[in-house]
C-alpha positions, 0 to 999 in steps of 0.5 A: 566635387561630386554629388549623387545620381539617381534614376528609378524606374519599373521595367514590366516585362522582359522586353522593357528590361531590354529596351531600357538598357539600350537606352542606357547603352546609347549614353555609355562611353570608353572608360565607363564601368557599369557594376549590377546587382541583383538577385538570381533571377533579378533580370543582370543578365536580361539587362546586359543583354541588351545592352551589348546587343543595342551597341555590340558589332554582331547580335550573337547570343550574348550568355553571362559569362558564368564560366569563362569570368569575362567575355569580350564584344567589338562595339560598333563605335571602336573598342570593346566591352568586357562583360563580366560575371563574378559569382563564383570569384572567392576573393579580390586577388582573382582580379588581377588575373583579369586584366579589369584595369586595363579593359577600362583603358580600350573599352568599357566594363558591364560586370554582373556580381561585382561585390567583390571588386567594387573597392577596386572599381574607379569612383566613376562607376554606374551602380545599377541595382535589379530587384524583382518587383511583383511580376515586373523588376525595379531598377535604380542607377546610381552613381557619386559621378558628376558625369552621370548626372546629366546622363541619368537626366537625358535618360530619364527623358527618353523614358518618360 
């Protein structure tokens, strides 16, 4: 069975887009696939971020993957997560080249312009959408997981 998750909230500044990420990122497990939308310039990438930054094993820059389609982090806790950018895929049977499948076997999925591998992604997944909101953002998660519902709750907690 499942039913709906949601959370919405506003993110003033970069910083918080940041923060709140981290927040996220504390709550995500092996096998989780997290799927953002937005439009250039919405904050995808500030967002991912820091939320491999608050989980990864180093701090080094992390850069959206425009180029190379994927980019792979060691996670403090074992595995990986595979960040992903897929703007400039064409269609879904680039996907099998990726090895997406596989990744959520070892790690977790964080895939910015996912529109095209959403039918392919598991029923599990996290949507998170970014939209600019007057000088801050406005992000909403969601998510048909039963799973979720009690994360998105203790999230919502730690925002209050």
């Amino acid at each position: 069975m499942s039913a709906i998750s949601e959370l919405s909230h506003r993110l003033e500044t970069e910083i918080e887009t940041r923060k709140f990420a981290a927040k996220l990122a504390a709550l995500c497990k092996i096998g989780d696939c997290l799927l953002l939308y937005g439009e250039v310039g919405s904050g995808k990438t500030t967002f991912a971020r820091g939320f491999i930054q608050s989980i990864a094993k180093n701090s080094e820059e992390i850069i959206s993957p425009t180029f190379t389609l994927v980019q792979t982090y060691p996670l403090l806790s074992g595995g990986d997560i595979y960040h992903c950018d897929l703007y400039r895929l064409k269609n879904d049977m680039e996907l099998d080249e990726l090895g997406l499948d596989e990744a959520l076997e070892t790690g977790m999925l964080l895939i910015e312009w996912p529109e095209i591998t959403v039918s392919r992604m598991p029923a599990s997944a996290l949507h998170i959408s970014l939209a600019v909101d007057g000088q801050g953002r406005s992000i909403s998660l969601k998510s048909e997981a039963l799973a979720w519902g009690e994360r998105l709750n203790e999230l919502r907690q730690k925002i209050l």
